[in-house]
C-alpha positions in Angstrom: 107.8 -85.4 -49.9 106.4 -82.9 -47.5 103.0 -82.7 -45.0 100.8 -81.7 -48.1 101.8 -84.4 -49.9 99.1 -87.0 -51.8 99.3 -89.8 -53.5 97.9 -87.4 -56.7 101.4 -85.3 -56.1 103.4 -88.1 -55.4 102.4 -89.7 -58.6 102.3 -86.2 -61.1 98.7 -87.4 -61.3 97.6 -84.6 -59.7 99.1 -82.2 -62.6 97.0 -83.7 -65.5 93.9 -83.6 -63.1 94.4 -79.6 -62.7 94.7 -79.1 -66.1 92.0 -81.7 -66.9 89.4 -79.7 -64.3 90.5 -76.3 -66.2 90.0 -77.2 -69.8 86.8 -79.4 -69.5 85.3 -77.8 -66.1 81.7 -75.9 -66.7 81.0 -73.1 -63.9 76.9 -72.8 -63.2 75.0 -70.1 -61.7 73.9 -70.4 -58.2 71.2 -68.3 -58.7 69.5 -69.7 -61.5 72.0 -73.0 -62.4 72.4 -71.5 -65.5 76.1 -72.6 -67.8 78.2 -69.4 -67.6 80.3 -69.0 -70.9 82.0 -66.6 -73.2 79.6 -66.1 -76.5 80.6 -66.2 -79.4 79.4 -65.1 -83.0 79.1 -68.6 -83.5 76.7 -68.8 -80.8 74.5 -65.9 -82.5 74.0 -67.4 -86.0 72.8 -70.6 -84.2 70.6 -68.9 -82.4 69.3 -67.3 -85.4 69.5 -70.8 -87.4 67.3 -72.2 -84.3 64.6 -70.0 -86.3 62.4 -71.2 -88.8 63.5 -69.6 -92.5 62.0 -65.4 -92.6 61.6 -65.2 -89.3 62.0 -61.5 -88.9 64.6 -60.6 -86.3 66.8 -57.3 -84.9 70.0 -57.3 -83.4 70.3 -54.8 -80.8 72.4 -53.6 -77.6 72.3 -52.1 -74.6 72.8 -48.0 -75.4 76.1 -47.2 -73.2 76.5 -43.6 -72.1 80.0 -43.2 -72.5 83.0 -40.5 -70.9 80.0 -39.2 -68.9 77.7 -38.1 -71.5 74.2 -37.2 -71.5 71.8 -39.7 -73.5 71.0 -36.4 -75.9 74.7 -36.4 -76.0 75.4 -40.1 -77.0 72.5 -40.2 -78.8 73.5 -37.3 -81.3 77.1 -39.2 -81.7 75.5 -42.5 -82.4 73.5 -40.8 -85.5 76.6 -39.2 -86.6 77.8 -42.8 -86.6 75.3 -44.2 -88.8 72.9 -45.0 -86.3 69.5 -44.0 -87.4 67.2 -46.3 -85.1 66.5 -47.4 -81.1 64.6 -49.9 -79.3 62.9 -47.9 -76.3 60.7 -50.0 -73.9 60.5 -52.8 -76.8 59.3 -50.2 -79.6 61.7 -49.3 -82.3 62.1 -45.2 -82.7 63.9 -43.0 -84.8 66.5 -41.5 -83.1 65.9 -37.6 -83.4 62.2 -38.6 -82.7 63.0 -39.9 -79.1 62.2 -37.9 -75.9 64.9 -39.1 -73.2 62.9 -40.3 -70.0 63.8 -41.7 -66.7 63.4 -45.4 -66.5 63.2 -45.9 -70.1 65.0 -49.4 -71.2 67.0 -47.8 -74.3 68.8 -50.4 -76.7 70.9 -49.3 -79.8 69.4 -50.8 -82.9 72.1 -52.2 -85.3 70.3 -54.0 -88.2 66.7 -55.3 -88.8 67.3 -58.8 -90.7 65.3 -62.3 -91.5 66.3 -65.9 -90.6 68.2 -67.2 -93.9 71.2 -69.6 -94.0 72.4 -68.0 -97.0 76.6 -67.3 -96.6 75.2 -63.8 -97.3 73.0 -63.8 -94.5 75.1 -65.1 -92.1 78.0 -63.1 -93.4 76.0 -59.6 -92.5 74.9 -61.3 -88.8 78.5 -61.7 -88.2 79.5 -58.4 -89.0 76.2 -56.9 -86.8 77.0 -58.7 -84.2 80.7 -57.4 -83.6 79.5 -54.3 -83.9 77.2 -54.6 -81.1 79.5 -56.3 -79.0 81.7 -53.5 -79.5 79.2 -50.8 -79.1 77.6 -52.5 -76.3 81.0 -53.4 -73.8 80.9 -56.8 -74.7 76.4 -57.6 -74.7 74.6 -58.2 -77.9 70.8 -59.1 -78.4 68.4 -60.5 -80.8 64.7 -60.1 -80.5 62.8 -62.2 -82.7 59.1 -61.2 -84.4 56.2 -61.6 -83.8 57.2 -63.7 -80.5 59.1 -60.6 -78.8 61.3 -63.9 -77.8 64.9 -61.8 -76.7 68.1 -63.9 -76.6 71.1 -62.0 -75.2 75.0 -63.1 -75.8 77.8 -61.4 -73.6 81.6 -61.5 -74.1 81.9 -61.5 -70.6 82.3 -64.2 -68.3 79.0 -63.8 -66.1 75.5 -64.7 -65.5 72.3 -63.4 -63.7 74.5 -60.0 -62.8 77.4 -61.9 -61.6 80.9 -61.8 -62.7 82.5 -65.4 -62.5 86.3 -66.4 -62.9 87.2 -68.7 -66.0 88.8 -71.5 -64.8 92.7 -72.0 -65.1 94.2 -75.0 -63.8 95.8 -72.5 -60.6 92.3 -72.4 -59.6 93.3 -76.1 -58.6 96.3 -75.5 -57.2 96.5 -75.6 -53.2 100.1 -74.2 -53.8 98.8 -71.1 -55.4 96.9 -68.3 -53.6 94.3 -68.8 -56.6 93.2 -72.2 -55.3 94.6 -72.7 -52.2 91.6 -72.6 -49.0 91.3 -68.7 -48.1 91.2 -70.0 -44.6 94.0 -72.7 -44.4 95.9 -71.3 -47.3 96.6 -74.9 -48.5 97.9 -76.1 -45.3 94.6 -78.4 -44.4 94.7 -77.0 -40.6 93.7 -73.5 -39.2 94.0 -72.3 -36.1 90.4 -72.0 -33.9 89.5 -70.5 -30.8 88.9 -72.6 -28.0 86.7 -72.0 -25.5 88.0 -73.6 -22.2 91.2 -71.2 -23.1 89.5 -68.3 -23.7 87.2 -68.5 -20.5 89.3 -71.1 -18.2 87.1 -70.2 -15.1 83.7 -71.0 -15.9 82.6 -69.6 -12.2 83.8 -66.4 -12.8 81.5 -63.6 -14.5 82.3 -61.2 -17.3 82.7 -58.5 -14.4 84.8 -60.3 -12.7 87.1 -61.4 -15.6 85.8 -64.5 -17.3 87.1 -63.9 -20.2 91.1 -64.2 -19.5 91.8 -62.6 -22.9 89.9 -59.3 -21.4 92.5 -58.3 -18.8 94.9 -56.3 -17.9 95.3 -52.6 -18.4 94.6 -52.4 -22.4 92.5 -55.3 -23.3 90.7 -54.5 -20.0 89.3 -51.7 -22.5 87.0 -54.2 -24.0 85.7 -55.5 -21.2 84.8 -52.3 -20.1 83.1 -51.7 -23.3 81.3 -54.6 -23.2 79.5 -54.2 -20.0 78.4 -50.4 -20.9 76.7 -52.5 -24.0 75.6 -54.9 -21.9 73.2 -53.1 -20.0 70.9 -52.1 -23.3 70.6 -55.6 -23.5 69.9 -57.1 -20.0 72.9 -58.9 -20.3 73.9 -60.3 -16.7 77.6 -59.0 -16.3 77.4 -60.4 -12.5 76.6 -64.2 -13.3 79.1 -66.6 -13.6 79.7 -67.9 -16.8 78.4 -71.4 -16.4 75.0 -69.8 -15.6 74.7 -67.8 -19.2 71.8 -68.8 -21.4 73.1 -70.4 -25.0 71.5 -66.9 -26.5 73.7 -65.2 -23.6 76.9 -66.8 -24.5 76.3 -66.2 -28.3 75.8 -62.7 -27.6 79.0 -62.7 -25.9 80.7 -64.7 -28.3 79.2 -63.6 -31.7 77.6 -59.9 -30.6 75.0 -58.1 -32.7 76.1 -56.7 -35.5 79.1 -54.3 -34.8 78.9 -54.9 -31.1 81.9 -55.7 -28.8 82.3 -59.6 -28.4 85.1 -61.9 -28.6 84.7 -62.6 -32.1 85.3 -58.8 -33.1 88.3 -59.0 -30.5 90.3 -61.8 -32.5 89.2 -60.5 -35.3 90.9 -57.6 -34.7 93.6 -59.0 -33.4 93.9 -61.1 -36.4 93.7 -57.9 -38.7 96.9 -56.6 -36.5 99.0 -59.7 -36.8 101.3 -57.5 -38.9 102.3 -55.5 -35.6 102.6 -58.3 -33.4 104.7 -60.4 -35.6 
């Protein structure tokens, strides 16, 4: 037994939770609540089973310019590669017909195919669909006709531009630095800053030394700091403390933006700990 532990430890209940939480744990969106998963090629041919029977449909990717090429450049390799076709701005061009243009949505067309549920069929979509993922980093695409309906599928492990971590059951674990609190680092208590410490004599002004932390020949530096910042802002160096606004005390406190305040003072004391310690 130690301070951190539960009955969920004492019991090894806690280790079958963790793993429980990893394996059947979903991870949403914030930005649009949407499930974040790994595709699959088992996820495409459903899609394209979804589909009523000769739906016509394309299977597409985003065009990557790759080892800092040009788009002529990767362009010119993805015809020697087979390539013969791309989807610009939703219309499908032959590639030696296409003009590069700024701000033009460019997608690498790999095959041109109808809904069937033939072994054949879904055989070929397979195949397409690796090969976009590959040529794509991981993204692959199918627009469905006449709808312009566009499903995309991505190897990776994100969602509305975000890049998510899968869950493992360390993410659980408040004895590793995967799951343990950033802040507490497991330990359930942090250390704050209290107030009545860090200005003992309320009567005393910001001039005058309120803030004990704030004295003495080096750390007098950012008191001195403080008051030639003070002035931009009307900021009464002379009251005494107890006689500060709320919005005064937060600007003492909390700053504005990259100003001097106590916060940025701990803070940086904080970042220093190494060369205290």
């Amino acid at each position: 037994r130690n301070p951190r532990s539960t009955v969920g430890t004492s019991t090894e209940i806690y280790e079958y939770l963790r793993l429980l939480f990893a394996r059947v744990g979903k991870t949403y969106s914030p930005i649009s609540g949407q499930l974040v998963k790994k595709h699959t090629t088992e996820d495409i041919v459903n899609c394209m089973l979804s589909y009523s029977k000769g739906t016509r449909y394309t299977v597409l990717t985003p065009l990557h310019l790759r080892d800092g090429r040009s788009m002529e450049e990767q362009l010119d390799i993805d015809l020697k590669q087979g390539f013969t076709r791309i989807e610009v701005n939703g219309e499908i061009v032959r590639i030696e017909d296409y003009v590069p243009k700024q701000g033009d949505t460019v997608n690498l067309l790999i095959d041109r195919m109808a809904c069937d549920d033939s072994k054949d069929s879904i055989s070929r979509l397979i195949d397409s669909a690796e090969t976009a993922f590959f040529e794509g980093d991981g993204t692959c695409m199918l627009r469905f006709y006449p709808s312009q309906i566009i499903h995309t599928f991505s190897k990776k492990f994100e969602a509305d531009g975000m890049t998510f971590e899968e869950p493992t059951d360390q993410m659980f674990s408040f004895n590793s630095p995967l799951g343990a609190c950033p802040q507490c680092e497991g330990f359930g208590k942090v250390i704050g800053i209290d107030e009545s410490l860090v200005v003992p004599n309320r009567a005393l002004s910001v001039y005058d030394g309120a803030v004990v932390c704030w004295r003495g020949e080096k750390m007098g530096e950012w008191r001195d700091a403080f008051i030639r910042e003070a002035a931009k802002v009307n900021f009464p160096i002379f009251a005494p403390y107890y006689e500060l606004t709320q919005a005064q005390k937060d600007y003492l406190w909390h700053g504005d933006r990259d100003k001097v305040c106590i916060d940025s003072f701990f803070k940086m004391l904080e970042e220093n700990q190494y060369k205290i310690q």
